[in-house]
C-alpha positions in Angstrom: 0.0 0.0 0.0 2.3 2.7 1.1 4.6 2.0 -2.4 1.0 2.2 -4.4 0.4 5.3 -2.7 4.3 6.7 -3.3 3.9 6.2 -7.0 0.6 7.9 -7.1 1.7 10.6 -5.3 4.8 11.1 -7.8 2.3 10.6 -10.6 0.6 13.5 -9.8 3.6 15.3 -9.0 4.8 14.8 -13.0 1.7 15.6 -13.8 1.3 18.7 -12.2 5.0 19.5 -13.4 4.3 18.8 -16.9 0.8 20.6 -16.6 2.9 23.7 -15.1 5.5 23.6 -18.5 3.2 22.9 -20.8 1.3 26.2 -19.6 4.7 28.4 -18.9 5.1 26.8 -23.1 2.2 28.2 -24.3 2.4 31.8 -22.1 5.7 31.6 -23.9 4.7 30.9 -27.3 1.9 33.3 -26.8 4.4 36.5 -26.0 5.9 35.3 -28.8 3.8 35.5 -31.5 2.3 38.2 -30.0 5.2 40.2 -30.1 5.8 39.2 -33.9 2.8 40.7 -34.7 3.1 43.6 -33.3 6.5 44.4 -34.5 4.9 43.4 -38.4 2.3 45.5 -37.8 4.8 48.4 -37.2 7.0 47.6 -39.6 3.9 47.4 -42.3 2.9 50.9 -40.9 6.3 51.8 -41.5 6.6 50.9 -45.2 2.9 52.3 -45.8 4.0 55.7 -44.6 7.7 55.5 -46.5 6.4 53.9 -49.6 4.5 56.9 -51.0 7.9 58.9 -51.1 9.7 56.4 -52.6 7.5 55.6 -54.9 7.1 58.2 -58.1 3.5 58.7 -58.9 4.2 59.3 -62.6 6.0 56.4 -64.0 7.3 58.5 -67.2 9.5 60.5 -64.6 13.0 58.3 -64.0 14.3 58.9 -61.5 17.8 61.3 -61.9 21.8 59.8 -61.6 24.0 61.0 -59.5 27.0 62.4 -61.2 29.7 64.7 -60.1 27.0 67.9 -62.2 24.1 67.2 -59.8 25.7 67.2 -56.4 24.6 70.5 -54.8 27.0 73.2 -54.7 27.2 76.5 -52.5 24.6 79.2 -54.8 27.5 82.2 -56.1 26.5 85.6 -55.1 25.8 87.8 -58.1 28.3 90.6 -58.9 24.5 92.8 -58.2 24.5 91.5 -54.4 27.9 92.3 -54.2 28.0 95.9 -55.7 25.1 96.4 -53.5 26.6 95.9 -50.4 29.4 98.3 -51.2 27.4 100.8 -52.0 25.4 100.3 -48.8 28.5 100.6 -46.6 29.8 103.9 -48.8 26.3 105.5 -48.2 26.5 104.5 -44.5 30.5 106.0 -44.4 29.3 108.8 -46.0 26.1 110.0 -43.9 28.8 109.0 -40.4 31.2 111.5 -41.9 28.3 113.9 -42.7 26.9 113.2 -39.1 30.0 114.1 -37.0 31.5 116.6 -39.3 27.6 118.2 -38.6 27.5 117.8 -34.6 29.7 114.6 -33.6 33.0 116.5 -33.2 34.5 119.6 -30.8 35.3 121.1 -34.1 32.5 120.7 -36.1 32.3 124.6 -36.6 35.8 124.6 -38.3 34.6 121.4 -40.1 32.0 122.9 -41.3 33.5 126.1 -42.4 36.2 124.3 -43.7 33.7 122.3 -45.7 31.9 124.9 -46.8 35.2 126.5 -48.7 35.8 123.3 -49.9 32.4 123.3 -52.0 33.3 126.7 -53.1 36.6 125.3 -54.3 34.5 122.7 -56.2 31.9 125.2 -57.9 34.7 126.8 -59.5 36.2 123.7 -60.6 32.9 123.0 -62.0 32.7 126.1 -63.8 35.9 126.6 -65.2 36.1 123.1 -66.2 32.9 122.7 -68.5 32.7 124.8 -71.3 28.8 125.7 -71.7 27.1 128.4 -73.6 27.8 132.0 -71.9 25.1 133.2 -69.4 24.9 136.7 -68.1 26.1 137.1 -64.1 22.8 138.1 -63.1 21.2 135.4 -64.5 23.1 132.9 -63.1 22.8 134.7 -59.5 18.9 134.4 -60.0 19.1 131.0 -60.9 21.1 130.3 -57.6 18.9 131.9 -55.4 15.9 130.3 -56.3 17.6 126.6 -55.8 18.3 128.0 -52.0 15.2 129.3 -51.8 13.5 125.9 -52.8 15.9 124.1 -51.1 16.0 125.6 -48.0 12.0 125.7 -48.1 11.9 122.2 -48.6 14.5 121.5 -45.9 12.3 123.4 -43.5 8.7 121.9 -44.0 10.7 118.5 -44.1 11.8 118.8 -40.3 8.9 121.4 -38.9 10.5 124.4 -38.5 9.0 127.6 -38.8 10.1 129.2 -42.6 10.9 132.5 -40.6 11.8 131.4 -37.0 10.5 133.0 -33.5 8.6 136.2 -33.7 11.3 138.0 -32.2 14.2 136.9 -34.8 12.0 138.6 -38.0 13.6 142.1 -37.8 16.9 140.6 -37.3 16.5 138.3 -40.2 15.2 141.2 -42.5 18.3 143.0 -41.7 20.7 139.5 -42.4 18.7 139.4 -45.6 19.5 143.3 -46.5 23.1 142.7 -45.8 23.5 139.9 -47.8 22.1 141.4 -50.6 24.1 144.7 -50.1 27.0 142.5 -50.2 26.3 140.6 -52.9 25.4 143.0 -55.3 28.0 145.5 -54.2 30.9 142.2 -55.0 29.3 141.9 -58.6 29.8 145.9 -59.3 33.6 145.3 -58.3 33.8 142.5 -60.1 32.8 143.7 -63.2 35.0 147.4 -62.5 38.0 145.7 -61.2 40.6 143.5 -62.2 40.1 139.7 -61.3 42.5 139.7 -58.3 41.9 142.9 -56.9 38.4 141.8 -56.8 39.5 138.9 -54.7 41.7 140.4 -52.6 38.8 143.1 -51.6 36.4 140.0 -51.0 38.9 138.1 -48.5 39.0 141.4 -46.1 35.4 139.8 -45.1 36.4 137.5 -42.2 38.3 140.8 -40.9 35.6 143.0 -41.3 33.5 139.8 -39.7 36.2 139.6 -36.7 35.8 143.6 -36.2 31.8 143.5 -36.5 31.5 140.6 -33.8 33.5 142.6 -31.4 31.1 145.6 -32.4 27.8 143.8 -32.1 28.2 140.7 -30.3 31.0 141.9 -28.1 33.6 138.9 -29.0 36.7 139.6 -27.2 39.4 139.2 -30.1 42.5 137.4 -28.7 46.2 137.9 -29.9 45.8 134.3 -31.4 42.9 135.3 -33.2 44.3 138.3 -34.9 47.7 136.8 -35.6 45.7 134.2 -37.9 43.7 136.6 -39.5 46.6 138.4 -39.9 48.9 135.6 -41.5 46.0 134.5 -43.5 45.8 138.1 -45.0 49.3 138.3 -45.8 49.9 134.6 -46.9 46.8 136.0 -49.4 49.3 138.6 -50.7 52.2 137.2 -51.1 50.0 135.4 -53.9 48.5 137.9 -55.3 51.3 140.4 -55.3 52.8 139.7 -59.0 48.9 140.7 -60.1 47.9 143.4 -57.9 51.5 145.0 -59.1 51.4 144.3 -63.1 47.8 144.8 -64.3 47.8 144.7 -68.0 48.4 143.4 -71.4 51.1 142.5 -73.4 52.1 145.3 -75.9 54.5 145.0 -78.7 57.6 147.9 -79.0 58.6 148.2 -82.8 59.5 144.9 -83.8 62.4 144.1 -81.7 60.7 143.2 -78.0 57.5 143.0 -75.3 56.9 144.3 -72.2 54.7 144.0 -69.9 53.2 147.4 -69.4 50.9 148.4 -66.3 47.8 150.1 -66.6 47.1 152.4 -63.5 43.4 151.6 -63.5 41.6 151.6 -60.3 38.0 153.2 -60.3 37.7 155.0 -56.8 33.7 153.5 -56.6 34.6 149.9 -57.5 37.0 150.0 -54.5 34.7 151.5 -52.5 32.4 149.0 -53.9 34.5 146.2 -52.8 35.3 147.5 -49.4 31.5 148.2 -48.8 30.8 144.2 -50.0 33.6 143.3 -47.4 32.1 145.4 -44.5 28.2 144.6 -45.4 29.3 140.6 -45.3 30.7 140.8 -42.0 28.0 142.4 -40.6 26.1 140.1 -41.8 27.8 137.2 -40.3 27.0 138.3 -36.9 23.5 138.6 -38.5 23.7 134.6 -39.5 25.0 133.4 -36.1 22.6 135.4 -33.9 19.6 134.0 -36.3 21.0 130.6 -36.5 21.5 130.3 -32.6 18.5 131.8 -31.3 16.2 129.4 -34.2 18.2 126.6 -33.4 18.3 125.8 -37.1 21.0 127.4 -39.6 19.0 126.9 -42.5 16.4 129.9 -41.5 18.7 132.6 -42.3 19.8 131.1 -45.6 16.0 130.7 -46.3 15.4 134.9 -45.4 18.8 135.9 -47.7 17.0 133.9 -50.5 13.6 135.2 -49.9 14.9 139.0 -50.6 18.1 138.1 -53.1 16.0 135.9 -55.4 13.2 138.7 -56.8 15.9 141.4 -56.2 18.0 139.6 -58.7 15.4 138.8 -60.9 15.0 142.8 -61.4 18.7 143.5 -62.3 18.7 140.5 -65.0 15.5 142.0 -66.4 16.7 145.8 -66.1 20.1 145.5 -66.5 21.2 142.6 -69.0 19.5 140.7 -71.8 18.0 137.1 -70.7 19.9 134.6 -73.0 17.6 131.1 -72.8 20.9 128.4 -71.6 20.6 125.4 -73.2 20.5 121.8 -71.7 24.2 121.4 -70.0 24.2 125.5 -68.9 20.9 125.2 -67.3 22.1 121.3 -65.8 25.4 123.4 -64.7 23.3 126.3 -63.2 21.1 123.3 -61.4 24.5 121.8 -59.9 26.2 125.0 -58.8 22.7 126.2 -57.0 22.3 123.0 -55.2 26.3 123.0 -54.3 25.9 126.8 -53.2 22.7 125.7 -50.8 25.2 123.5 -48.9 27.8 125.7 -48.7 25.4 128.2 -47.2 24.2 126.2 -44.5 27.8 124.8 -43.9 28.9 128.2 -43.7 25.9 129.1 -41.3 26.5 125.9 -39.1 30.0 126.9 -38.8 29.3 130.3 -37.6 26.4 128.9 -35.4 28.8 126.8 -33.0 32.3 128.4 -33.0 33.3 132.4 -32.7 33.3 134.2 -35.4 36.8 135.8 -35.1 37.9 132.2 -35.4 36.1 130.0 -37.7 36.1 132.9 -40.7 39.6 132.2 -40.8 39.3 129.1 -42.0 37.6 130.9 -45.1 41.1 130.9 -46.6 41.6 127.1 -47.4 39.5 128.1 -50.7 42.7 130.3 -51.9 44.8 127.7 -51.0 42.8 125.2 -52.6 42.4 127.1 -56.1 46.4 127.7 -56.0 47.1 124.0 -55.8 44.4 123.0 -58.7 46.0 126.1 -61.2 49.5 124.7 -60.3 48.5 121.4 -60.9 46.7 121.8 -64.4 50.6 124.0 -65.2 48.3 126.9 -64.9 50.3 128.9 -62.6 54.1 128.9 -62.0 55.3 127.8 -58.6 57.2 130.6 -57.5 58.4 131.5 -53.9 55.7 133.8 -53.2 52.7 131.5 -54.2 54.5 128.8 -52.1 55.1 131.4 -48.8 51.5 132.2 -49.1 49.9 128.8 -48.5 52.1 127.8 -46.1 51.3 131.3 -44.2 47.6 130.6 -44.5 47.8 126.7 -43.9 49.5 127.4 -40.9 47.1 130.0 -39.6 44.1 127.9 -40.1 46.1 125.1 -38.5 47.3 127.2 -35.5 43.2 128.6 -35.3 42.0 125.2 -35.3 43.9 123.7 -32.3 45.5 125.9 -30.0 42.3 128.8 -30.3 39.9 125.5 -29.2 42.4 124.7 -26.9 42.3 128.2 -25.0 38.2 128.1 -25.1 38.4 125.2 -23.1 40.4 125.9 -20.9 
């Protein structure tokens, strides 16, 4: 009994054992398969989402070979893109200069006046350079005045600014406007009575007469620094215009055997008055410019009030005094140029006089001499001789000397 009893006992045991693999089997099989079917299922999913792009829905369309032409390559820039660029950083070089040379600089007044010559400089470059039809002085000065006018008009709608300024400024700025056209008109009278160089030597006593008005009017103290440039300036101004202002006149023939130069003893008592009176009615009217420009805030309102009286006072001495000759297209282009060129050098010239002393930044009026010696030497125009050469270095070193050690002493 008890070995019939042991054997069934291990027969269930088996049993229950193989019962217990069969199932652990099967759970087995079961994860499996299962797993299989899930990772088909994702891999069909797969394919049915990749297929479509592999696949080309037009079968006319081959797909391309690979060669060394159709691997991709870095796109060139165009020669537009780069020219472009350039141009952009010019313009933004250009407007920086314009911007501190305008109020980003302790001398931005001499900058400014200095500038201002330099235009100058250019507008006679520009004029003696083109050869256009001949128009009539008064003309041209008509012409020029209404491009300020216009211009400066347009300048001052275009930021807000009253045309006139404050209230208070409109005697003032009738009297800069009478000034400046006394000036004016009293220079062209000399200029067409006098010789050439006399004519400029009378127009470069204005930054004296300017110095002397200021300490008038305005009651500028003038320093021995600031007389000793206008000074040098004055002098370096004769030493190159001394061979003219000594031989005025022609070449003459005696019998047939030599030339001399013969000098004619010409010099009208009104067109020197003339000139002296231009020189004495500009300076005045630079203390005029500076007291408008600083009390408007804006330098542009007294060019805008010397253009508002010049323009239809010049219109009446071109229709009363000369013929009107019609320019043709490059005269009235060159006419265009010049009066746009003149409106900067207005305002330059008013900024300058706006944020320095006048005693000191109309010295720097002289670089244009300088300038216009260089250019005639240049072009074999003019000999270099000892006296043109003393001259500009007696005015460069004026302006020099006015530029740095006069800023120097007003700071301290």
């Amino acid at each position: 009994m008890d070995s019939s009893e042991y054997k069934k006992e291990d027969h269930e045991v088996v049993v229950l054992e193989m019962m217990t693999t069969t199932t652990t089997t099967s759970n087995t099989i079961t994860n499996q398969t299962f797993s299989e079917v899930v990772e088909e299922e994702e891999t069909s999913s797969l394919h049915e989402e990749i297929s479509p792009l592999l696949t080309n829905e037009n079968p006319s369309i081959h797909k391309p070979k690979i060669n060394i032409f159709s691997l991709p390559y870095s796109r060139r820039k165009s020669p537009r893109e780069g020219i472009k660029k350039v141009v952009e950083v010019e313009v933004s070089i250009f407007s920086q200069f314009i911007l501190w040379v305008w109020n980003g600089s302790k001398y931005s007044g001499y900058l400014c006046m200095a500038l201002s010559a330099c235009i100058y400089f250019l507008m006679h470059i520009l004029s003696d350079s083109f050869s256009v039809r001949s128009i009539p002085l008064f003309e041209t000065i008509f012409t020029r005045c209404t491009i300020i006018l216009i211009s400066s008009f347009v300048w001052l709608k275009k930021t807000g600014q009253p045309l006139y300024g404050p209230p208070h400024l409109k005697s003032l700025l009738v009297l800069r406007s009478l000034m400046g056209c006394l000036s004016l008109f009293s220079f062209v009278y000399s200029v067409q009575s006098l010789p050439l160089s006399q004519a400029i030597v009378l127009n470069f006593t204005t930054p004296i007469m300017a110095s002397i008005a200021a300490r008038i009017f305005l009651q500028e103290k003038l320093k021995l620094a600031d007389v000793g440039g206008l000074a040098c300036s004055f002098f370096g101004l004769l030493f190159i215009f001394r061979p003219m202002l000594i031989t005025q006149g022609g070449l003459v023939e005696i019998g047939e055997v030599s030339a001399t130069y013969v000098a004619k003893i010409n010099h009208p008592v009104y067109a020197v008055c003339a000139g002296l009176f231009s020189a004495i009615t500009g300076g005045i009217s630079y203390c005029y410019i500076q007291t408008g420009a600083k009390s408007s805030d804006q330098p542009v309102v007294p060019v805008f009030s010397f253009a508002n009286l010049a323009c239809p006072a010049a219109a009446i001495c071109m229709y009363g005094f000369q013929d009107f000759v019609l320019p043709d297209f490059y005269s009235f282009l060159l006419m265009i140029i010049l009066g746009v060129l003149s409106f900067f050098a207005e305002v330059l010239l008013a900024r300058g006089l706006q944020l320095q002393k006048i005693s000191r930044v109309a010295n720097i009026q002289y670089i244009e001499v300088v300038l216009l010696q260089m250019w005639s030497i240049s072009l074999l125009r003019a000999t270099l001789s000892f006296g043109r050469l003393a001259g500009c270095l007696l005015i460069l070193l004026s302006v020099s000397g006015t530029m740095y050690f006069g800023h120097e002493k007003e700071m301290e």
